[in-house]
Gaussian input, Z-matrix of N, CA and C with variables (Angstrom, degrees):
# hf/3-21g

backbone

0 1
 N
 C     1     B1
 C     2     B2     1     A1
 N     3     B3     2     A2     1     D1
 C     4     B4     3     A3     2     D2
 C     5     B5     4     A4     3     D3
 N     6     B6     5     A5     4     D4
 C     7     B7     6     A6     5     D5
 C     8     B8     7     A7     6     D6
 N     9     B9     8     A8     7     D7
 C    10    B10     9     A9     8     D8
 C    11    B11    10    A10     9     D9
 N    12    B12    11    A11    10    D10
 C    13    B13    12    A12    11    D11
 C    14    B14    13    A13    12    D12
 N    15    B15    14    A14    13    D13
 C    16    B16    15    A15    14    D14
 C    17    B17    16    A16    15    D15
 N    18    B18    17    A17    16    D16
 C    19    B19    18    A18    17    D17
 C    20    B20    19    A19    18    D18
 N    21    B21    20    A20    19    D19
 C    22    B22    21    A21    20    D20
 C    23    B23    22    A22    21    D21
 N    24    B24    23    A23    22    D22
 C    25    B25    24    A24    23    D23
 C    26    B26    25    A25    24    D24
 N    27    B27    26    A26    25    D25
 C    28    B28    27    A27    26    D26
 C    29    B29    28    A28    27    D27
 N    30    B30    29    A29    28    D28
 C    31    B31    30    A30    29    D29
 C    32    B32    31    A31    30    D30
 N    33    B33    32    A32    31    D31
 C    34    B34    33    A33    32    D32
 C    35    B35    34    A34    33    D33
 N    36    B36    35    A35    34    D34
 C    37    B37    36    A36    35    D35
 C    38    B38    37    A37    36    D36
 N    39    B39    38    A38    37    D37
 C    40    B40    39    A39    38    D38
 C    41    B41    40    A40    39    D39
 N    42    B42    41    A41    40    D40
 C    43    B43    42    A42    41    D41
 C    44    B44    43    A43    42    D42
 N    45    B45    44    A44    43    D43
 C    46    B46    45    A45    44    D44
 C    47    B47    46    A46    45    D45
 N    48    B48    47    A47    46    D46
 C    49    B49    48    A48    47    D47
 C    50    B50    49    A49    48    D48
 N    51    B51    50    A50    49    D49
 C    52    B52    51    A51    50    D50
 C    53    B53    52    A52    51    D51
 N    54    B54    53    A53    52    D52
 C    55    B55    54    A54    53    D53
 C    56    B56    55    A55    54    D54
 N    57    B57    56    A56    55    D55
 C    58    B58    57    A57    56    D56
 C    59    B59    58    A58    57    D57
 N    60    B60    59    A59    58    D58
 C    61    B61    60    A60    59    D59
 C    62    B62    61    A61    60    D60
 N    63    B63    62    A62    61    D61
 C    64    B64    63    A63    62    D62
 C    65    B65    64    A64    63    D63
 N    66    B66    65    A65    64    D64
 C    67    B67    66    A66    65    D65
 C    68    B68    67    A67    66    D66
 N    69    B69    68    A68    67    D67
 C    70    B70    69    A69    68    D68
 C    71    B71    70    A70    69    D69
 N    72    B72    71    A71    70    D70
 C    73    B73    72    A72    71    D71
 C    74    B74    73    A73    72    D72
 N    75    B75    74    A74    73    D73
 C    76    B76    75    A75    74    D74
 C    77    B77    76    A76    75    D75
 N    78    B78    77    A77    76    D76
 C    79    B79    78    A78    77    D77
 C    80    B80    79    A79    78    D78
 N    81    B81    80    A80    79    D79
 C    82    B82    81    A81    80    D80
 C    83    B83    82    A82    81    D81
 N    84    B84    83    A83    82    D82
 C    85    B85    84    A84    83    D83
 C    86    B86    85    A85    84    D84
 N    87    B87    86    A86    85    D85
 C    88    B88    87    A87    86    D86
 C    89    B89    88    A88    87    D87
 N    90    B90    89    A89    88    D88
 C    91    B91    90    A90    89    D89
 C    92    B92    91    A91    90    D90
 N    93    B93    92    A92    91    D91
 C    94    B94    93    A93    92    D92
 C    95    B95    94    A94    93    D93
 N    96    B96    95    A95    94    D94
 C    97    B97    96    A96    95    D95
 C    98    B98    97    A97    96    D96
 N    99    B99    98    A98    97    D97
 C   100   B100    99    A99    98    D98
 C   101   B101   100   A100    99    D99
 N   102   B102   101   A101   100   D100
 C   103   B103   102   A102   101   D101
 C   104   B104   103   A103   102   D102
 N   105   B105   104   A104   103   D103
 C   106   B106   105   A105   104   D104
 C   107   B107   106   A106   105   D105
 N   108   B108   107   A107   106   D106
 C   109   B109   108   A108   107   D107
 C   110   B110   109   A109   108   D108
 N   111   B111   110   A110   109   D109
 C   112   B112   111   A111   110   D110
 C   113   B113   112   A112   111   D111
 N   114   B114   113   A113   112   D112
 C   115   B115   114   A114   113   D113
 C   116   B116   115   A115   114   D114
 N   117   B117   116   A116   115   D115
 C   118   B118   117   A117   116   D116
 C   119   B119   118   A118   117   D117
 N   120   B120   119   A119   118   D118
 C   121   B121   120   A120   119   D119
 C   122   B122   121   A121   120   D120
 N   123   B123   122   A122   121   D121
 C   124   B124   123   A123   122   D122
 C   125   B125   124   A124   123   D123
 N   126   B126   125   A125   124   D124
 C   127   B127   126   A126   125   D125
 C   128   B128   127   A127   126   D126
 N   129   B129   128   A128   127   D127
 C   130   B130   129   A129   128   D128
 C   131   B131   130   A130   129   D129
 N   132   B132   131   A131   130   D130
 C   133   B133   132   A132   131   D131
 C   134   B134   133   A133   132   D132
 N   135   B135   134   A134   133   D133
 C   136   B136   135   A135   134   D134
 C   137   B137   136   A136   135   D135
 N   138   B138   137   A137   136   D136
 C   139   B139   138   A138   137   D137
 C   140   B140   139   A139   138   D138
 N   141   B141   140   A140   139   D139
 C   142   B142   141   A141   140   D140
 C   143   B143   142   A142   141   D141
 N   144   B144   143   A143   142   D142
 C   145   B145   144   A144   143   D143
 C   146   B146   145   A145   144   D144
 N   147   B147   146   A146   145   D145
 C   148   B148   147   A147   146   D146
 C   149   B149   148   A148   147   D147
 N   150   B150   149   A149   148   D148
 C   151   B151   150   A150   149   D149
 C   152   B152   151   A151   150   D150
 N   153   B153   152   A152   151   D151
 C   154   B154   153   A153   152   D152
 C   155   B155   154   A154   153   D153
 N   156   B156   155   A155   154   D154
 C   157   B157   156   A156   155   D155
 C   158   B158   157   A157   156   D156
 N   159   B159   158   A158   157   D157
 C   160   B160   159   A159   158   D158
 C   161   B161   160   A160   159   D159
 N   162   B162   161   A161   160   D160
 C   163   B163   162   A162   161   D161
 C   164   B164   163   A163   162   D162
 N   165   B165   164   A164   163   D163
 C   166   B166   165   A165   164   D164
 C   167   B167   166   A166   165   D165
 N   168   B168   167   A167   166   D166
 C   169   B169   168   A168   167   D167
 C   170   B170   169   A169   168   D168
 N   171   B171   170   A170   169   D169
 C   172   B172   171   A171   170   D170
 C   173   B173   172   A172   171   D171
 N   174   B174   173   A173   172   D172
 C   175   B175   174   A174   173   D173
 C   176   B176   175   A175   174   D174
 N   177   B177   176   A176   175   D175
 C   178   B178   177   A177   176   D176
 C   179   B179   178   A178   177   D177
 N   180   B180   179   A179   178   D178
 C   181   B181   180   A180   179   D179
 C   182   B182   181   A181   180   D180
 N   183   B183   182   A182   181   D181
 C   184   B184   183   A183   182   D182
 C   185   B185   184   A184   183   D183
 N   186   B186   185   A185   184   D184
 C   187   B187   186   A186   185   D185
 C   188   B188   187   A187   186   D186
 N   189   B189   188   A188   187   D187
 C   190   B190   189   A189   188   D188
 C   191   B191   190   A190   189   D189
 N   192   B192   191   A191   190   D190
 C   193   B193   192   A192   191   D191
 C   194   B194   193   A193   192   D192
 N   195   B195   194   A194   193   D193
 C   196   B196   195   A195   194   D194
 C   197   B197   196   A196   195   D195
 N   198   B198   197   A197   196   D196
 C   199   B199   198   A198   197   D197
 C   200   B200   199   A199   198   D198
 N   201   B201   200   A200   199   D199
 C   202   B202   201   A201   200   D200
 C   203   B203   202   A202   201   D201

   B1=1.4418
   B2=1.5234
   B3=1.1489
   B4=1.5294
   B5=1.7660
   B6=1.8486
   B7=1.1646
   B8=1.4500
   B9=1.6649
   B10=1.5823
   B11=1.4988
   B12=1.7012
   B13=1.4397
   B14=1.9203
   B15=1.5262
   B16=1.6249
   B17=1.4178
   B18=0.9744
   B19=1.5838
   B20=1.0718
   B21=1.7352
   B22=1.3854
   B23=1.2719
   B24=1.4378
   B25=1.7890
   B26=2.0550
   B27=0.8985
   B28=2.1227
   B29=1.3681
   B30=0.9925
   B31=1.6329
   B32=1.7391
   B33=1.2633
   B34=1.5341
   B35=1.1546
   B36=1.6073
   B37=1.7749
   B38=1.6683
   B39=1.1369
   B40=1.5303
   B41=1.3553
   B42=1.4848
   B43=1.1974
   B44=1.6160
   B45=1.3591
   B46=0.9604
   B47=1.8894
   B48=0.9054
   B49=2.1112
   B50=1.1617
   B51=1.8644
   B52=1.1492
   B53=1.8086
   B54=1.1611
   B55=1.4235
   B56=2.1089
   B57=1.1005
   B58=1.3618
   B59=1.3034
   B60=1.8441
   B61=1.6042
   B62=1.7126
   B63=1.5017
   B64=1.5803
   B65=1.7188
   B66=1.2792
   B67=1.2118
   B68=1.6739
   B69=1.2161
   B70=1.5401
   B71=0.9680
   B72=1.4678
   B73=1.5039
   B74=2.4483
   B75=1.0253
   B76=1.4625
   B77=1.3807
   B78=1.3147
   B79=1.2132
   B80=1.4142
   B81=1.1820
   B82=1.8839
   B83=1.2421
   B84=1.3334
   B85=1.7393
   B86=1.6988
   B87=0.8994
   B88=1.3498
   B89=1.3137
   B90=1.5162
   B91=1.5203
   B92=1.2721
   B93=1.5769
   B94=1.0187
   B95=1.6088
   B96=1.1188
   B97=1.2660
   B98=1.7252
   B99=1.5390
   B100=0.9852
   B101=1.4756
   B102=1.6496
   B103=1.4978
   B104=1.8966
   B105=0.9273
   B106=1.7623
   B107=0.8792
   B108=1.9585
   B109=1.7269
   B110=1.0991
   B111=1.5136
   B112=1.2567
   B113=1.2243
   B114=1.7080
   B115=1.5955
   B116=1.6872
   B117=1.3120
   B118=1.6226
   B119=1.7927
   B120=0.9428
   B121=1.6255
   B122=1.5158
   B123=1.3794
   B124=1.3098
   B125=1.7656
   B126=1.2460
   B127=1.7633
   B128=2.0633
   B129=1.6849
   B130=1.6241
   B131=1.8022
   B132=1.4951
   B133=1.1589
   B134=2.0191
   B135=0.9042
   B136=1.7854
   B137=1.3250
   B138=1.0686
   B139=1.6419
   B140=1.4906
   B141=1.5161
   B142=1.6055
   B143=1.4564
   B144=0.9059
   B145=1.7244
   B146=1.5701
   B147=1.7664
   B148=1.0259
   B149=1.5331
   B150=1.1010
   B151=1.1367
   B152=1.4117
   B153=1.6957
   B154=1.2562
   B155=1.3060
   B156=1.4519
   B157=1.3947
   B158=1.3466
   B159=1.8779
   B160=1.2266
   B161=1.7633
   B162=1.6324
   B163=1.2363
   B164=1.7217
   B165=1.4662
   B166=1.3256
   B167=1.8235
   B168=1.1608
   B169=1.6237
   B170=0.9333
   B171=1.3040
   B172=1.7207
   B173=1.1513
   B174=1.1457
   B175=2.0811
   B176=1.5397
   B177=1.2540
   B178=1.3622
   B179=1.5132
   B180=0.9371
   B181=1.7138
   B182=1.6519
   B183=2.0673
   B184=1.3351
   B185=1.4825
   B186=1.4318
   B187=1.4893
   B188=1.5097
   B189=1.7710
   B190=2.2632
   B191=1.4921
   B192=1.6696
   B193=1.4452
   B194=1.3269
   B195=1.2903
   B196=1.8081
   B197=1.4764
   B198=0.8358
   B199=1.8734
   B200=2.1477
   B201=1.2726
   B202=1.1941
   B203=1.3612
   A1=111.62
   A2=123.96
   A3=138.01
   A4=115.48
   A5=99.46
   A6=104.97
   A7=130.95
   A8=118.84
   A9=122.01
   A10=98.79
   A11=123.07
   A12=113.44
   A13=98.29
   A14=108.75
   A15=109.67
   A16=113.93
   A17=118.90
   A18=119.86
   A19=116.51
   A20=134.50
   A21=143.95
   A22=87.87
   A23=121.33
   A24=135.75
   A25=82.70
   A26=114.21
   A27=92.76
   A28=86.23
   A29=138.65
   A30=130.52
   A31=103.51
   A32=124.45
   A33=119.57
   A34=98.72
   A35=122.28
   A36=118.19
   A37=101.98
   A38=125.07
   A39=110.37
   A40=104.53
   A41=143.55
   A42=145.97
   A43=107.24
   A44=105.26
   A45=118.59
   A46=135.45
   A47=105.30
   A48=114.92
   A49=131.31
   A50=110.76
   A51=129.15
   A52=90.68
   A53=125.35
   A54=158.93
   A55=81.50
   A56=128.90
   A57=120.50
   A58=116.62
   A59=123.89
   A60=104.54
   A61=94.75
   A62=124.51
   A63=117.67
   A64=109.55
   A65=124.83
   A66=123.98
   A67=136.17
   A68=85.92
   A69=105.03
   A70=140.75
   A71=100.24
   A72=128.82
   A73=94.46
   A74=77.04
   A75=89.64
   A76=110.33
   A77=147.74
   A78=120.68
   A79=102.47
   A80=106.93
   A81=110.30
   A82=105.86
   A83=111.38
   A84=124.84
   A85=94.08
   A86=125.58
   A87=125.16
   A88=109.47
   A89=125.65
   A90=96.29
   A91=114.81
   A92=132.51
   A93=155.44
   A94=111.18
   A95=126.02
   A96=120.64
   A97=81.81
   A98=141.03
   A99=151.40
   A100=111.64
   A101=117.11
   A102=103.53
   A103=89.82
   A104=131.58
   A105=122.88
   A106=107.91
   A107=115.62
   A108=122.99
   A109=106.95
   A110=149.93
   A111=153.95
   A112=107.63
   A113=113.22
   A114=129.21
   A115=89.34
   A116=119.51
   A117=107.12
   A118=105.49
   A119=122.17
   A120=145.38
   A121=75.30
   A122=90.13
   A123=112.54
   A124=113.87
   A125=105.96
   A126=95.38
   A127=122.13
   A128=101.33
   A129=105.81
   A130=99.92
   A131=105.26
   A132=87.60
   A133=91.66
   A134=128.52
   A135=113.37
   A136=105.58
   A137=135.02
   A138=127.40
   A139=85.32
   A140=125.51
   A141=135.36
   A142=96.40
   A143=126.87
   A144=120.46
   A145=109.16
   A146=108.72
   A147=118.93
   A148=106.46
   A149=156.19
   A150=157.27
   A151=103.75
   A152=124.76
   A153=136.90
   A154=95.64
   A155=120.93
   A156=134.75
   A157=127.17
   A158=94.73
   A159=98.52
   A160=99.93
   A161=123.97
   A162=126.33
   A163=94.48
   A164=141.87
   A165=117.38
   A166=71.47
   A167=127.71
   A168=110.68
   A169=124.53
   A170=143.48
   A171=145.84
   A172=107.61
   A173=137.25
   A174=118.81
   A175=89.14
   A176=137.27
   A177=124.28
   A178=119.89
   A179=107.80
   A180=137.00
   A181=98.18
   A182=98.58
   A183=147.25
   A184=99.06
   A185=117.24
   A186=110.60
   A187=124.27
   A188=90.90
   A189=106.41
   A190=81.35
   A191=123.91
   A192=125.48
   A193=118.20
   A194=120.16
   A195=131.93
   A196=93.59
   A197=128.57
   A198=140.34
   A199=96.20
   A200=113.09
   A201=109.70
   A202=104.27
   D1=-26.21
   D2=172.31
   D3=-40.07
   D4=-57.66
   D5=163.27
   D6=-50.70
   D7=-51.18
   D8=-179.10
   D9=-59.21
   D10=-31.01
   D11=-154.32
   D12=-75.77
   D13=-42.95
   D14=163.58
   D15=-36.11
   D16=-66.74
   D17=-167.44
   D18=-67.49
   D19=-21.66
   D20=164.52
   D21=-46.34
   D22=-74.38
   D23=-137.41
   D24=-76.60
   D25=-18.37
   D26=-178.19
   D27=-95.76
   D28=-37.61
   D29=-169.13
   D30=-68.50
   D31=-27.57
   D32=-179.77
   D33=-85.56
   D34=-60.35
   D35=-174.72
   D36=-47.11
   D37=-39.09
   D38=-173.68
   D39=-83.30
   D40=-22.27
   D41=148.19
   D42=-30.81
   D43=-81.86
   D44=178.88
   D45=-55.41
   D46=-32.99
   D47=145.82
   D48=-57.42
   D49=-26.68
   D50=-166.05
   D51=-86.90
   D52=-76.41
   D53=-151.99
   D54=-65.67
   D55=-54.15
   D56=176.45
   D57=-72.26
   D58=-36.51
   D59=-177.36
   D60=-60.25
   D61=-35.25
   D62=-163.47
   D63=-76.40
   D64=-21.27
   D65=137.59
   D66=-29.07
   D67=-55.08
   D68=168.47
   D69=-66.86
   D70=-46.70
   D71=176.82
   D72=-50.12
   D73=-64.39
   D74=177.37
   D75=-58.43
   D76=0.12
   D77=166.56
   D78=-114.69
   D79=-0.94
   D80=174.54
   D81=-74.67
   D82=-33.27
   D83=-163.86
   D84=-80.64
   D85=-75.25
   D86=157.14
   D87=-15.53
   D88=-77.65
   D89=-156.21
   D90=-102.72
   D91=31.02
   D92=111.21
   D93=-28.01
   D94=-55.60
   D95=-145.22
   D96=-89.31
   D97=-47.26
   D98=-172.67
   D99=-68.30
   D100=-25.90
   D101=171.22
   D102=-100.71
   D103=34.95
   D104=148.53
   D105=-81.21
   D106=-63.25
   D107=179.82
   D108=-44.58
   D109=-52.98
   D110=176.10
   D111=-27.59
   D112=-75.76
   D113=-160.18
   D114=-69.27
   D115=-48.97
   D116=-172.60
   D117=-41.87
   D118=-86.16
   D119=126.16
   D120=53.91
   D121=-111.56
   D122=-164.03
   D123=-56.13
   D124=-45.46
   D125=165.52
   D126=-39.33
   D127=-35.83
   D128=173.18
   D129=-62.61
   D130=-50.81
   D131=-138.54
   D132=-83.24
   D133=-14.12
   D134=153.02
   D135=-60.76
   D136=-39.06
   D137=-165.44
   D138=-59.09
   D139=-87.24
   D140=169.94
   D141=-6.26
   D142=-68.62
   D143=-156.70
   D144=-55.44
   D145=-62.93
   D146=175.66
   D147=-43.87
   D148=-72.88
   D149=-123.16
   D150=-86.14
   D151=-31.12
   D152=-159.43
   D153=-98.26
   D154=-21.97
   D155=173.07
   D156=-65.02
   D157=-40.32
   D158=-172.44
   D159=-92.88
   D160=-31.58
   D161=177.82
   D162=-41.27
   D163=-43.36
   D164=-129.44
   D165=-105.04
   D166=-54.58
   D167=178.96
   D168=-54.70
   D169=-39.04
   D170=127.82
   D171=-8.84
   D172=-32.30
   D173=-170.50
   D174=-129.04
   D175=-40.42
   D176=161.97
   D177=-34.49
   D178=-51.09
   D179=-172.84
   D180=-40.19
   D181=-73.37
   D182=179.28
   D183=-40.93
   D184=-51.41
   D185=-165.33
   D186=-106.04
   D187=7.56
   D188=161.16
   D189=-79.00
   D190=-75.44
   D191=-160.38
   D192=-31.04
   D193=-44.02
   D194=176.45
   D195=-63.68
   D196=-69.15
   D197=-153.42
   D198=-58.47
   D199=-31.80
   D200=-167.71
   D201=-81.29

């Protein structure tokens, strides 16, 4: 009985490795998907900056050129 009781205990550990990498698998996927929204996120909001950056040097620029 020693023998069947070995092979119980590798049949659960491999149960059990199996059933946690897919655990895992799922929280990688998850927070994967949550550091995209992040980087998206923040990719708008530099885009926003730049643009408001460049609007105010764009008419700064615009309104030495008029003045000269």
């Amino acid at each position: 009985m020693v023998g069947g009781c070995v092979l119980d205990w590798q049949a659960l550990i491999i149960a059990a490795r199996t059933v946690g990498r897919l655990a895992y698998q799922k929280a990688i996927e998850e927070l994967d998907t949550e550091l995209t929204k992040v980087i998206e996120d923040f990719d708008r909001a530099v885009n926003v900056e730049a643009l408001r950056r460049t609007k105010e040097t764009g008419e700064h620029a615009l309104s030495q050129s008029l003045k000269s």
